[in-house]
MIGUSE-536601 format. One record per residue (C-alpha): chain; residue number from 1; x, y, z. Coordinates in steps of 0.2 Angstrom, whole numbers. Last residue first. Example, Ala and Ser with C-alpha at 12.3 -4.5 7.8 and 13.67 -1.06 7.14 Angstrom:
BEGIN
cadena, num, xx, yy, zz
A, 2, 68, -5, 36
A, 1, 62, -22, 39
This chain:
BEGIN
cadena, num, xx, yy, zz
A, 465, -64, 43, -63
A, 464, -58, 62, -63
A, 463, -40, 62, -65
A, 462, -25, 68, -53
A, 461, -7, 72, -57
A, 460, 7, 70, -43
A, 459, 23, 83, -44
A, 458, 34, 81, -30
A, 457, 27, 74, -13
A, 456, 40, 82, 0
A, 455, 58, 81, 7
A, 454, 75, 80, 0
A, 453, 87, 75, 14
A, 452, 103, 74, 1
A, 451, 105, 53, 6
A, 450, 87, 53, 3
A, 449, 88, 58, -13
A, 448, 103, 49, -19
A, 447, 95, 34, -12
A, 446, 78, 40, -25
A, 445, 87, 43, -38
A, 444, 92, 25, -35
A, 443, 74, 19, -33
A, 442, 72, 28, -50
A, 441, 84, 18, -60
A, 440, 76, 2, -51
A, 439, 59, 7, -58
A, 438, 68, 11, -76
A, 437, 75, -7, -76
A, 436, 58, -14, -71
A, 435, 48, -4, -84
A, 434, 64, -8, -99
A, 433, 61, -26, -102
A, 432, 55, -34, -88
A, 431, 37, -23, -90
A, 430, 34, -33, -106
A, 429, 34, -51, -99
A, 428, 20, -47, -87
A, 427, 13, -32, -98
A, 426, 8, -48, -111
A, 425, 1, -58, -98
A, 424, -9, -45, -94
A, 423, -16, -40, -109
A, 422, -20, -55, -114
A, 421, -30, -57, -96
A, 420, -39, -41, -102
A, 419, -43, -50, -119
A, 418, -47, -65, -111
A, 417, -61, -58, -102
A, 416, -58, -65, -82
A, 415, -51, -51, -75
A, 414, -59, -48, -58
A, 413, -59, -68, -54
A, 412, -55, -63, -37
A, 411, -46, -75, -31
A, 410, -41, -87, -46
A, 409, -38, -71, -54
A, 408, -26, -63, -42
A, 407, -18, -80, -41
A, 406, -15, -81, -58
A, 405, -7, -65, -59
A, 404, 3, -65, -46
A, 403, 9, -83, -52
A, 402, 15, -74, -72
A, 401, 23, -59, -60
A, 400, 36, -73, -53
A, 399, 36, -81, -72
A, 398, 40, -63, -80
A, 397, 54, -59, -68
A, 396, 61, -78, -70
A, 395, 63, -74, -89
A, 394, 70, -56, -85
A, 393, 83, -57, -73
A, 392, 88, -74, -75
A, 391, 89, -73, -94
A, 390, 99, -55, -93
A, 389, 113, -64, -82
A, 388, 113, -78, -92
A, 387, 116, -68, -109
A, 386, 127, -57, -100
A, 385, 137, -71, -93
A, 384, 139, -81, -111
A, 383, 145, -65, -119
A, 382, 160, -66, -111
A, 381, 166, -53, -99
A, 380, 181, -41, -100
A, 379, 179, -39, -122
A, 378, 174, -21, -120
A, 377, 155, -23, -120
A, 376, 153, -38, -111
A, 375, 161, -27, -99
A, 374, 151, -13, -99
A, 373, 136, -23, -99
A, 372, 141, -32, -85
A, 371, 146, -16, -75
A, 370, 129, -8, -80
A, 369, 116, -20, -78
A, 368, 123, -24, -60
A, 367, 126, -7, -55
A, 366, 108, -4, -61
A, 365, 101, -18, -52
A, 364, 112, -18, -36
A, 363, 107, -1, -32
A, 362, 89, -7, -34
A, 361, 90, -21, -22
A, 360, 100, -13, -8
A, 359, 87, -9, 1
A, 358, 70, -19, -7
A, 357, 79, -35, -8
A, 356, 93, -33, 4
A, 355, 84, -22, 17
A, 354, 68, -30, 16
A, 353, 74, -46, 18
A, 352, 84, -43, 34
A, 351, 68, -35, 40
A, 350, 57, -49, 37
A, 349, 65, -62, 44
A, 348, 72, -59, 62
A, 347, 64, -44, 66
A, 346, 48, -47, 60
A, 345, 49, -64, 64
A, 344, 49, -62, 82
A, 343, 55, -44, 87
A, 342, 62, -48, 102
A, 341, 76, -59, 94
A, 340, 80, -42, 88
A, 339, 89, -46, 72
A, 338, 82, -28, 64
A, 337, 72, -19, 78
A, 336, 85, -8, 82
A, 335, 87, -1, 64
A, 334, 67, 5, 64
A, 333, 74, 23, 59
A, 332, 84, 15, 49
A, 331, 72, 4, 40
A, 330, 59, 20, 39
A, 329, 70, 31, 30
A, 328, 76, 21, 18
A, 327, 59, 15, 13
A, 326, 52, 33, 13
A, 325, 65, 41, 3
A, 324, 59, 24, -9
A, 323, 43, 28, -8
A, 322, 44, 46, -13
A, 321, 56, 41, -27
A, 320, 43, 30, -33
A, 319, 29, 42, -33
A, 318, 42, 55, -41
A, 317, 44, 42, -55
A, 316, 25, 40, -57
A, 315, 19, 58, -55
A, 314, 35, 62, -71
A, 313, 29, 46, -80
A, 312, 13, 50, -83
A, 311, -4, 38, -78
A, 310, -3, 40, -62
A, 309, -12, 24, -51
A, 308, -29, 28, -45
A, 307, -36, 19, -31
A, 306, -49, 4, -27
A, 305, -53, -6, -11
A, 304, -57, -22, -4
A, 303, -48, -32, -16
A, 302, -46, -51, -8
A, 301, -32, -56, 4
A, 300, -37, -47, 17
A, 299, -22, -43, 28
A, 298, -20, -45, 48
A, 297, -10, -38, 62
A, 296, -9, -48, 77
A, 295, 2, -45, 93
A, 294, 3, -52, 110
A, 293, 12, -43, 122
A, 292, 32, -46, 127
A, 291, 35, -28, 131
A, 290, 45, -26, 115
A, 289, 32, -36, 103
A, 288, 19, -23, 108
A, 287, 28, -7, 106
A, 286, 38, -14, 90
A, 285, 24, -20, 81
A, 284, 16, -4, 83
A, 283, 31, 6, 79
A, 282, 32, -6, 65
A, 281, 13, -2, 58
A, 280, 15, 16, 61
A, 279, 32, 18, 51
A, 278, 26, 9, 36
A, 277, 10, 21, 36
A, 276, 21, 37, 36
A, 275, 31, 32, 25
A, 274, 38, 51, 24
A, 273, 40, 52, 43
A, 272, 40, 68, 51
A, 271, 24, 67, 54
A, 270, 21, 54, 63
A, 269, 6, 45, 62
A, 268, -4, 41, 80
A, 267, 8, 43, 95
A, 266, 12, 25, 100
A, 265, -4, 22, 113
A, 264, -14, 35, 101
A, 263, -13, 19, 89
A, 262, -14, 7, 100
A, 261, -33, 16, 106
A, 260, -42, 18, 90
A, 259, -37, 0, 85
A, 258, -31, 1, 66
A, 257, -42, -3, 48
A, 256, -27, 1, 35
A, 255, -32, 6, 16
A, 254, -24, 16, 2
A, 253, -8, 19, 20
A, 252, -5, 3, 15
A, 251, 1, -8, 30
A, 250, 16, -11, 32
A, 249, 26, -23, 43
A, 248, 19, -38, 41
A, 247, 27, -55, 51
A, 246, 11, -65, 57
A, 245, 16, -80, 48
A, 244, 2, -80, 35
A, 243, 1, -60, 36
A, 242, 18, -62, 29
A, 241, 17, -73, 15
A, 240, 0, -62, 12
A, 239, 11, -45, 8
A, 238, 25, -55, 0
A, 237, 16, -64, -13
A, 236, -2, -59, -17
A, 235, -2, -41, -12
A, 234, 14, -35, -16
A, 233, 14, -45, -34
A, 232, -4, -39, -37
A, 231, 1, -21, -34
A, 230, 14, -22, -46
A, 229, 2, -30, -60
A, 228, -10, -17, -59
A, 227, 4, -3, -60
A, 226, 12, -12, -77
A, 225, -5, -7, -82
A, 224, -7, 11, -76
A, 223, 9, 15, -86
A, 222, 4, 5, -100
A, 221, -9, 16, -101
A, 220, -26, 11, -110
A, 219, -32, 5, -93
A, 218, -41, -15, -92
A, 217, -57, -14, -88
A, 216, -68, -19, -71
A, 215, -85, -16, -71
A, 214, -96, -8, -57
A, 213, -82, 1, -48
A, 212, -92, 9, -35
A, 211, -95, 29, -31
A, 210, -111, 28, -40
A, 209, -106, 20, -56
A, 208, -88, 18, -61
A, 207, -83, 10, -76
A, 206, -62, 4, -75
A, 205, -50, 9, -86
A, 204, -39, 16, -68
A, 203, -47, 8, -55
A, 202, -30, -2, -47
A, 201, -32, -13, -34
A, 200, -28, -14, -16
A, 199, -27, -30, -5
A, 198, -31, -27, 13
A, 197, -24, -21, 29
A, 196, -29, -25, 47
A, 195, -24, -18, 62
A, 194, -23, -22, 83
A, 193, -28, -40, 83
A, 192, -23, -46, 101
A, 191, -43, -51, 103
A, 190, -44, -64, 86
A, 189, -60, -70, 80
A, 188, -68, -53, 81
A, 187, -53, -41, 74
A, 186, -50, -52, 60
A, 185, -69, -52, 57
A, 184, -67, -31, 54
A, 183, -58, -32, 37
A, 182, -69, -41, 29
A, 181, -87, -32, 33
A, 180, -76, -17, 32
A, 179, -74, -20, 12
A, 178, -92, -28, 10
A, 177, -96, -12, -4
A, 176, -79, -14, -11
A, 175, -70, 3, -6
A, 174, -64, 17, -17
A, 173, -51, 27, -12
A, 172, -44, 43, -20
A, 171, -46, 51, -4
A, 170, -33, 39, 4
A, 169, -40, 27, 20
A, 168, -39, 25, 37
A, 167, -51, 16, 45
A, 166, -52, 17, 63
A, 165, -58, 5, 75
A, 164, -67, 9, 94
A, 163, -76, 20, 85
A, 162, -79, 41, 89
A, 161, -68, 49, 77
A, 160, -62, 67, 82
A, 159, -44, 62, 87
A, 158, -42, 49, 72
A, 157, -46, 62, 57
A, 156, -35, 76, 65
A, 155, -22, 63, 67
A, 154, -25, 57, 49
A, 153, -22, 75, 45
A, 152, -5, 77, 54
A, 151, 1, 61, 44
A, 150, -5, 67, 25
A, 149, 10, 80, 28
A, 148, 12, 99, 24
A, 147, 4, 106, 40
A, 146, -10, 109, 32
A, 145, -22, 119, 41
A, 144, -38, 114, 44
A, 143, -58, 108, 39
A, 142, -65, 94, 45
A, 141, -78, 87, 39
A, 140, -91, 75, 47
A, 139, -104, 62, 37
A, 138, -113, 47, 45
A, 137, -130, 60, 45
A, 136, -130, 62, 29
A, 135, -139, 75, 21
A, 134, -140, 88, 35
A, 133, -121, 83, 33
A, 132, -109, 89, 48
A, 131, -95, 102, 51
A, 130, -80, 104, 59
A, 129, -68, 121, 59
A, 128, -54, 131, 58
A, 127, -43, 114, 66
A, 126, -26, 121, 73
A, 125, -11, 108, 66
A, 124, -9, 92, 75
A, 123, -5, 85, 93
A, 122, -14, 68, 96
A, 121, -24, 66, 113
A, 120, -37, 78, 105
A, 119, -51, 76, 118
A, 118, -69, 83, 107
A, 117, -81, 98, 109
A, 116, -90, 100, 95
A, 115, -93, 116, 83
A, 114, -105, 107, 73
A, 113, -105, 120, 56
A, 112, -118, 115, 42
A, 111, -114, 104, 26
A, 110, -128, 101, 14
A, 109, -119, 86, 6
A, 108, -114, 91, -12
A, 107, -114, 108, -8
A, 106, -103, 110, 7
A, 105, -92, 93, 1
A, 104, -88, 102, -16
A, 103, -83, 117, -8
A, 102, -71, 111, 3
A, 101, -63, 102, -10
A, 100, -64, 119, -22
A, 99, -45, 120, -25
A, 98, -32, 128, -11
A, 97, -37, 112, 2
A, 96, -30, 115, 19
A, 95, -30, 97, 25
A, 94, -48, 93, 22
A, 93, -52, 82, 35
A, 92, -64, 68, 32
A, 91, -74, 57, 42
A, 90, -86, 45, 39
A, 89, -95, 35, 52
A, 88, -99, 19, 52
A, 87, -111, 4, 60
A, 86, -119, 2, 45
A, 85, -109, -10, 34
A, 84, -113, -12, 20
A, 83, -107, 3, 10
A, 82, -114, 14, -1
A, 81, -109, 29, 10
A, 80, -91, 26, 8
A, 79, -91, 25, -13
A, 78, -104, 42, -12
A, 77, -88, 50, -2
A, 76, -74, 43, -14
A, 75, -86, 50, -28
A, 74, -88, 67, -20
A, 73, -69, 68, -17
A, 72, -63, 63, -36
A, 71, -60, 79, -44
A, 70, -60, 92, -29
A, 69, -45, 82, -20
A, 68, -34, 96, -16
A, 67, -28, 90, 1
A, 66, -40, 75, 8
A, 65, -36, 65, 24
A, 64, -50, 54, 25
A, 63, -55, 44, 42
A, 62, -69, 28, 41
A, 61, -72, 28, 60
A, 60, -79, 11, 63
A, 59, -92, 5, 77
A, 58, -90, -12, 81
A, 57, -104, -23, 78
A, 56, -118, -22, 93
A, 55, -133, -36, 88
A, 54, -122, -41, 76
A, 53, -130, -42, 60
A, 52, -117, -35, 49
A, 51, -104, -46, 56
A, 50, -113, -61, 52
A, 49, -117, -56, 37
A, 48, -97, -60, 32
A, 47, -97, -77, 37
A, 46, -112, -80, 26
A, 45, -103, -74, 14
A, 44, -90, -85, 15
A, 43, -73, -79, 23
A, 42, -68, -97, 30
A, 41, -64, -107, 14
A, 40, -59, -94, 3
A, 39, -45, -87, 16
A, 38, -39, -105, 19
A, 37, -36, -105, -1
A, 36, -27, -89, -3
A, 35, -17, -94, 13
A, 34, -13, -109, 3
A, 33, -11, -100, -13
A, 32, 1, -85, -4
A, 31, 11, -98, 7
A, 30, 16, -107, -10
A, 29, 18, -91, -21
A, 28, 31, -84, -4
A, 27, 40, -99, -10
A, 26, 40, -92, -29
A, 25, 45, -77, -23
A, 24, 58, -83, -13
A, 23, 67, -92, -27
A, 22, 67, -78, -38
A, 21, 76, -65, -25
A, 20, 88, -81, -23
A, 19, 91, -83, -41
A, 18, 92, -65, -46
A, 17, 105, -61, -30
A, 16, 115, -77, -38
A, 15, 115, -69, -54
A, 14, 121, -52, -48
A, 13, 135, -61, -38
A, 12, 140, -73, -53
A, 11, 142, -56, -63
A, 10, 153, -45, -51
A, 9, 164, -62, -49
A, 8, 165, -59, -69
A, 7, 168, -41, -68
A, 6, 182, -44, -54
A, 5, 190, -59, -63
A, 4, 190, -50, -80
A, 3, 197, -35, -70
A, 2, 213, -43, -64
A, 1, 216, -47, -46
């Protein structure tokens, strides 16, 4: 076979994996503006009061794992303290801190030593101490050792918390201030309901006043920006198309709302898991789907929380490569759920598309790039195929991010000035030409990674909001 056959089959193949990838995006649009819609009607505010004035709403353990948070800690706290929602605790662990976390909490919150007396059903590194807020009576601290993962701290976080639902969430979090008002109805309409998660957005650019975003702006980083846009795509496409057919398997580790007692059924987080909050929501899925039980896990639709994206390429790229150790990790870990008829749509539908589109996706990117370019280059492929293959790749890139948008802005009506919806737009066709290939160059380092059992965060730069 000579190699103007084999570059060309090469070719039809990466712009058939376009198409397809393409395609379900835009069905996974359809189920996302439908359940978009549904999700308007019934979560009125009057829906959501309802929960608050329960004569005996669920109580919910808001857990924090925070290691080295000094810069934004206090604001995360102040953020959970404005809620709605009363019937809370807060609860965070300071996972060996070597900044002035710790420090911050003491004399922020007038902390005082509890000693308390507490089950620990989940193994973890020794706790030096616990401690409540003279100032805050909803406010605990825990303060351990690090055991070098955000997993053991969240099973600190979940063996002191006294609710019947957990909430775990990153330190960098901000919540809406009706963000557990949201997330808990799932959990009342529905009885096999074991976790919720919810769309999160991205507060870089944005004012904050009193632990709240009180106005949303547009980030002067295109870093941050092209970030805004990812998250919506995750969100408002494959995320909710899941949710709708009861099929998700992750839930963000930014913000998931868990039932205390299926979570310490499969073991709480595990810690040697670098998706640590993918791995928990298919061992869940898995435990309850295996024995035949009913199952629901549910996602909000709406922002109900806010992180910080970085802003520098080196935290960025070793974010991705984290995620994508994590990814691989995770499905083959998870390898006997995949075409388990047991496993329902998660086994039989979601799974197979993660591994081709999220697995093998960015290896197929950059060969794909490469090998046409290559030959276009020496004369193998007409030019024809590149052009094609580029046009696919980016045009219906721009058009699937392009619905994202829309429906983030239908929904939430967050950027409504037409400058930041300029701005938008413009990063939605700017980040297909040299963003996305870049992501898919990382998510190869991040194979070769995996492959080499690298471990750990890398490098991850923090700002003050």
């Amino acid at each position: 076979m000579s190699p103007a056959v084999v570059a060309t089959a090469f070719t039809v193949m990466v712009i058939a994996y376009f198409v397809v990838w393409n395609l379900s995006q835009f069905l996974m649009a359809g189920a996302a503006a439908l359940q978009l819609w549904r999700y308007q009607r019934r979560r009125t505010p009057r829906n959501r009061a309802l929960v608050a004035n329960l004569a005996s709403p669920p109580l919910v353990s808001i857990v924090v794992p925070a290691h080295n948070e000094g810069l934004t800690i206090v604001e995360s706290v102040r953020a959970l303290l404005a809620l709605d929602y009363e019937a809370r605790e807060i609860v965070i662990v300071n996972d060996g801190s070597s900044d002035d976390t710790l420090s911050r909490l003491q004399h922020t919150f007038q902390l005082v030593s509890a000693p308390v007396a507490f089950e620990q059903p989940l193994k973890t590194a020794a706790v030096r101490g616990v401690f409540r807020s003279v100032a805050e009576p909803a406010l605990i601290v825990i303060d351990k050792e690090s055991a070098g993962c955000k997993a053991d701290a969240c099973n600190a976080g979940i063996n002191v918390a006294s609710g019947g639902l957990v909430l775990i969430i990153d330190a960098d979090t901000m919540l809406e201030p009706d963000a557990l008002s949201r997330a808990v109805l799932p959990f009342l309409e529905d009885a096999t309901t074991v976790a919720v998660g919810g769309y999160v957005a991205i507060a870089n650019g944005s004012h904050i006043e009193g632990g709240r975003v009180a106005d949303v702006r547009m980030p002067r980083s295109w870093w941050a920006r092209f970030q805004i846009l990812e998250y919506m795509r995750s969100s408002l496409l494959f995320r909710v198309a899941c949710a709708a057919h009861n099929g998700l398997t992750i839930i963000s580790g930014a913000f998931g709302l868990f039932r205390r007692d299926a979570v310490i059924e499969v073991g709480g987080y595990d810690h040697t898991a670098i998706g640590e909050d993918m791995d928990l929501t298919l061992r869940l899925q898995y435990a309850f789907r295996s024995r035949r039980l009913p199952i629901r896990i549910g996602f909000v639709p709406i922002p109900v929380c806010w992180t910080q994206g970085p802003e520098d390429r080196r935290s960025l790229c070793a974010q991705r490569c984290r995620w994508r150790r994590g990814l691989l990790q995770v499905l083959w870990r998870h390898r006997r759920a995949i075409a388990n008829p047991r496993m329902g749509i998660v086994g039989m539908v979601v799974l197979p598309y993660t591994i081709v589109f999220e697995g093998l996706g960015p290896l197929l990117e950059v060969s794909g790039y490469a090998i046409t370019t290559a030959a276009a280059l020496i004369g193998v492929v007409n030019w024809s195929h590149f052009r094609v293959t580029m046009a696919v790749s980016l045009l219906f890139g721009a058009a699937t991010t392009l619905i994202a948008v829309i429906l983030s802005d239908v929904g939430t009506g967050r950027y409504l000035r037409t400058r930041d919806l300029g701005i938008l737009l413009a990063a939605a066709i700017l980040e297909n030409v040299g963003y996305r290939q870049l992501n898919a160059w990382w998510g190869c380092v991040g194979t070769a990674q995996a492959i080499a059992g690298k471990r750990g965060w890398g490098p991850m730069t923090r700002r003050a909001f």
